[in-house]
N, C-alpha and C positions, 0 to 999 in steps of 0.2 A: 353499790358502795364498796365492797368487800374487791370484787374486780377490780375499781379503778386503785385499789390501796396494795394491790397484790405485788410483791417482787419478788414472785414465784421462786420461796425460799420450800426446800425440802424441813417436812414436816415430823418429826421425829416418833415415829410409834413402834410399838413393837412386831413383829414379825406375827405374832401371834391374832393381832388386832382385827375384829369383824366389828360392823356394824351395832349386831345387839349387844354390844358393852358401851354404844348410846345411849345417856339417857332417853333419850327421846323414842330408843326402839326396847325398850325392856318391856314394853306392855305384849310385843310379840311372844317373849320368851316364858312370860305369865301367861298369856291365852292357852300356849303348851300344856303347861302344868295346871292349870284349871281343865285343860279338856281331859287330860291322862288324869286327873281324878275326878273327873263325874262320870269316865269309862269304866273304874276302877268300883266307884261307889255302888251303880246300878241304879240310885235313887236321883240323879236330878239334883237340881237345884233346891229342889226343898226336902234333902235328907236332912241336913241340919235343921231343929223343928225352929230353933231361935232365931233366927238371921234372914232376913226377908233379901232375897232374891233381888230384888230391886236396888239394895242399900249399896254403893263399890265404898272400896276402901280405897282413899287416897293414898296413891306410891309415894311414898318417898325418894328424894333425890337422893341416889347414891354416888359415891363416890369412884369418880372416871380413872382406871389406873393402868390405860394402854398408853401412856404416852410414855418415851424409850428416851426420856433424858440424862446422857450420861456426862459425869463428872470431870474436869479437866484431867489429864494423863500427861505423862513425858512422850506424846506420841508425836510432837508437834516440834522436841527437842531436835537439833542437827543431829543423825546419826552418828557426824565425827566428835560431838562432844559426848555422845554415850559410851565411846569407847575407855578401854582400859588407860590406853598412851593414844594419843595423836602425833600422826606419822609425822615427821621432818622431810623434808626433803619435796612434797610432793606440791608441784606446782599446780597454777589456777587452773591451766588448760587439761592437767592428770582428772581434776578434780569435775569437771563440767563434762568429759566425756564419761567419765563412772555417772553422774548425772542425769545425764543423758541416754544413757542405757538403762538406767534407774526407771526414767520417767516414761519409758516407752510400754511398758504392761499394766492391761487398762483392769480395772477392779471392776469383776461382773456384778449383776445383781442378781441373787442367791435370797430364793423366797422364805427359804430355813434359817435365813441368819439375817436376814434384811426386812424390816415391814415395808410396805408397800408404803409407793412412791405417790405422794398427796402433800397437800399445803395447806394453810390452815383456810383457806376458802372452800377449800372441798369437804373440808372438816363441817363448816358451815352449812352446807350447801349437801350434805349428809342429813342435818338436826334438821333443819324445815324438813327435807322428805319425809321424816321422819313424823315430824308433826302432822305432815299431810297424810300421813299414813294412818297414825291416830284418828285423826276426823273422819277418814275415807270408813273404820271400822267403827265408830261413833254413830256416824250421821248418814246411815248407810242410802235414802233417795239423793244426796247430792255426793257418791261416790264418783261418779263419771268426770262430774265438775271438777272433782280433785284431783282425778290420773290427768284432766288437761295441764291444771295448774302445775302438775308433776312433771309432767313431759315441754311443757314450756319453759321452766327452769333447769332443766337439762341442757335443751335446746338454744338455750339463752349463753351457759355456758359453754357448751361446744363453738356457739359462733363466737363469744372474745376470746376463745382458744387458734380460732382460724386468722379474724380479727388482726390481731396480737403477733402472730409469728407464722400466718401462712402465705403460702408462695400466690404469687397473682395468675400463674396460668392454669387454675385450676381448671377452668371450664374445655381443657383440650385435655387434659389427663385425665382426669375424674369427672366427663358429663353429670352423672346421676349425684354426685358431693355437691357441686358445683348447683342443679337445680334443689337440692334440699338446704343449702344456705342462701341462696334465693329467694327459698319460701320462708325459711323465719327471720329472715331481712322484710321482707314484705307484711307479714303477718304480727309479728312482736314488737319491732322494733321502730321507734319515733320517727318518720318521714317528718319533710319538711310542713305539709301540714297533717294537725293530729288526724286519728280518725275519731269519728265520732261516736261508735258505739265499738270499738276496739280496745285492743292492749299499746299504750304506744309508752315502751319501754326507751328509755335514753341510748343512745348506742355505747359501748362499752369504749374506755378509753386506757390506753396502757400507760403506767407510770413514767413520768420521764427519768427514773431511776434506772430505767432498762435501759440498756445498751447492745443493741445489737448492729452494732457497724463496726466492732473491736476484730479483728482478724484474730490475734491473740487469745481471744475466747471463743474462737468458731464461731461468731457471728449470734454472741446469746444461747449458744449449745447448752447449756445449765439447764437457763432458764426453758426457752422451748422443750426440753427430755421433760421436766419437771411437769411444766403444763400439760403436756401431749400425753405424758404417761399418767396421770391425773385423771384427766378425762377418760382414759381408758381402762382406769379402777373404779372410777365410777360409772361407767356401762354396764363391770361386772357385778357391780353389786343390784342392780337392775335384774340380771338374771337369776339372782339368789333371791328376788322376789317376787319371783314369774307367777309359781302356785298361787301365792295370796293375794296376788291381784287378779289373778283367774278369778277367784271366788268370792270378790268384794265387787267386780265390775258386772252390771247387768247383760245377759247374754246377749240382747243386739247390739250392743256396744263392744262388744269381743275383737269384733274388725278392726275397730279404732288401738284397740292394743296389739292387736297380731300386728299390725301393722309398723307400730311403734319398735316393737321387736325385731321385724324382719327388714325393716329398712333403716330407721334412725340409730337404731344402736350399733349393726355391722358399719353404717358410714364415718361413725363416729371415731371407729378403730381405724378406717383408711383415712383419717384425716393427718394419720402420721405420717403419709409419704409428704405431702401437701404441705407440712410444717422442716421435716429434714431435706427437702429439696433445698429450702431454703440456703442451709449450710452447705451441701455437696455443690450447689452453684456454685460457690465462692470459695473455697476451700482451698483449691488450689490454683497457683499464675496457668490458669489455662491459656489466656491469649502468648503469655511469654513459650509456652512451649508450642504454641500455631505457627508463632514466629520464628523461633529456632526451625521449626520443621519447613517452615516457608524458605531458610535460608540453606538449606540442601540439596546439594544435587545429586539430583539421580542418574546419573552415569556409572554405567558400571566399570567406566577405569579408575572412576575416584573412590569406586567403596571404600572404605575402611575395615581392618580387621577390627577393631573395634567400635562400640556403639556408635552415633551420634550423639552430639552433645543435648539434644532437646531429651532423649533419652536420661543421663543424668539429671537434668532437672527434677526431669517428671517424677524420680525415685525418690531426691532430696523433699520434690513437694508431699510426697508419699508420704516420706519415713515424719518430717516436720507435721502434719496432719496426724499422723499416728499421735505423736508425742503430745500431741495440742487435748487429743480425745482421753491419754492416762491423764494428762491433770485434771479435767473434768470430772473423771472415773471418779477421784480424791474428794469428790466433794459431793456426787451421787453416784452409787453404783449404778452401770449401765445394764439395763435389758438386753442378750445376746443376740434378739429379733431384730435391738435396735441399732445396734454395735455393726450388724451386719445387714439392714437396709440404709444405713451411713453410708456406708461402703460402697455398695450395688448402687444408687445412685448417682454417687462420684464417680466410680468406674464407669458408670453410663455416662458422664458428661465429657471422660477422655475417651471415650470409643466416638463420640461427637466430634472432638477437637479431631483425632487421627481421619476418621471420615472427611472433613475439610481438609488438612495437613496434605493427606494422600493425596486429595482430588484436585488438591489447587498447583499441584507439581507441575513446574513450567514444562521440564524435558526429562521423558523416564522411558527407557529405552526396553522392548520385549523381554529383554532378558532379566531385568530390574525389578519388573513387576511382580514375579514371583516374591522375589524377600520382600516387597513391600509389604504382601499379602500374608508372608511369615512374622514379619516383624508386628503386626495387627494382631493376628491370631495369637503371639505367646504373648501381647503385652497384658 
């Protein structure tokens, strides 16, 4: 339900924010302090002679204070109306290249000044674990049962994370992504008939609030950073509870977690190429620059001392793609992992177009060949 209602809006927390400032995980940070004092005591559970061992004391729900909600500001004001005097004289076009150069530098994300990048479905999808975690050390013969139940609601959301905003050729990029969303396509999720003694969860369905056909917004760039970086904070919180799942899962059952560890969570992280291909496909007129490149000749008494024209395009599509990623920055700080696998991808899909470009050249004469080979190499 949470999934189909999501419009993978960034979630405001504080920089500071971990897991056990959950309710749901504060019993971890008591088990601490209950163990660091019966280490402390020497006597056990029955040094105190009055209070029977057996008796817990219900926690109280306290009060949740990582969330990083801050107040309106003048930060939203035009910078020309915060000024002392507004200039006279300066026209529209003065005014949209300062603009323009304005919008071109992208705001990183800075894990000292920024919390971590999550929506309030992961928020959710945090408090069950959490609860499952609680049972898992409650109800310790059906702990197995519950790291399943744990690792399928993961699993669940990693696939309407691919779902949602991944690219369709996974299975030629990423074989092994590609057969482990296979398996909990198969396994979890509602086929056309139910199974019968299965899980047959609904398939996850994305808001039609989402838009990802907008060029203007990099094709949903918001949304997909948000999702994709999402899932990959909650992988990491997974790791930060490697130990206590060690020691609540039975030792023949250990396989079933190493496993979980060593292959579900690392694919979880590669499912970011698989979701920003999607963008670097489309990002920029790559056919309009095959075609400019289709329309030159390579003779070498026409060179030119300067570029060719598909060349210009290709920089204008650049620097317009740059500019498209600082408005986005404005509304979530970018990962610089991710800032620069954007990048390496799209540069990969113009070393694609110029490998065509080059190779569909009608007439390129020995001598040609070599810049052409220059021209590849420094683009």
């Amino acid at each position: 339900m949470f999934l189909n209602m999501e419009l993978w809006e960034l979630l405001p927390v504080k920089p500071t924010f971990t897991t056990l400032q959950l309710n749901e995980f504060r019993f971890m940070a008591s088990k601490k302090n209950d163990k660091k004092k019966l280490s402390e005591s020497g006597d056990g559970y029955f040094s105190d002679k009055t209070t029977s061992p057996f008796i817990f004391a219900h926690e109280s729900v306290m009060e949740e204070s990582f969330f990083d909600f801050q107040e309106d500001s003048d930060s939203d004001i035009d910078e020309e109306l915060k000024q002392d005097f507004v200039e006279d004289g300066v026209t529209d076009t003065d005014k949209g290249n300062k603009r323009k150069k304005m919008t071109s530098k992208v705001t990183f994300h800075n894990s000292s000044r920024d919390g971590p990048i999550l929506t309030n479905t992961t928020l959710n999808v945090l408090r069950y674990l959490g609860k499952y975690m609680l049972m898992m050390d409650s109800l310790k013969p059906i702990a197995f049962d519950v790291l399943l139940s744990m690792s399928q609601l993961f699993e669940y959301y990693m696939y309407a994370v691919y779902m949602f905003f991944g690219s369709t050729n996974v299975e030629s990029s990423n074989p092994r992504l590609a057969q482990l969303l296979l398996k909990i396509q198969s396994s979890i999720i509602l086929a056309d008939e139910p199974r019968p003694n299965g899980i047959n969860i609904p398939a996850p369905q994305v808001s039609d609030l989402i838009n990802l056909h907008d060029s203007q917004n990099l094709f949903g760039l918001k949304e997909r950073l948000i999702a994709t970086e999402s899932l990959v904070f909650l992988a990491s919180q997974f790791d930060l509870w490697k130990e206590y799942l060690d020691n609540q899962i039975p030792a023949d059952k250990l396989n079933f977690l190493n496993q979980f560890y060593n292959q579900t969570l690392p694919l979880s992280r590669e499912l970011r190429e698989a979701v920003y291909s999607g963008v670097a496909s489309k990002a920029m007129s790559y056919n309009a620059i095959l075609q400019l490149m289709g329309n030159v000749k390579w003779e070498i008494r026409e060179l030119m001392s300067e570029p060719n024209s598909y060349v210009y395009v290709m920089l204008q599509e650049m620097e317009a793609m740059q500019q498209k990623i600082s408005v986005v920055s404005t509304f979530v700080p970018i990962p610089v992992e991710v800032y620069q696998m954007i990048w390496t991808l799209s540069i990969r899909e113009l070393c694609h177009v110029f490998l065509e470009g080059f190779g569909s050249a009608r007439k390129c004469t020995h001598e040609v060949e070599p810049g052409c080979s220059w021209i590849f190499s420094s683009s």
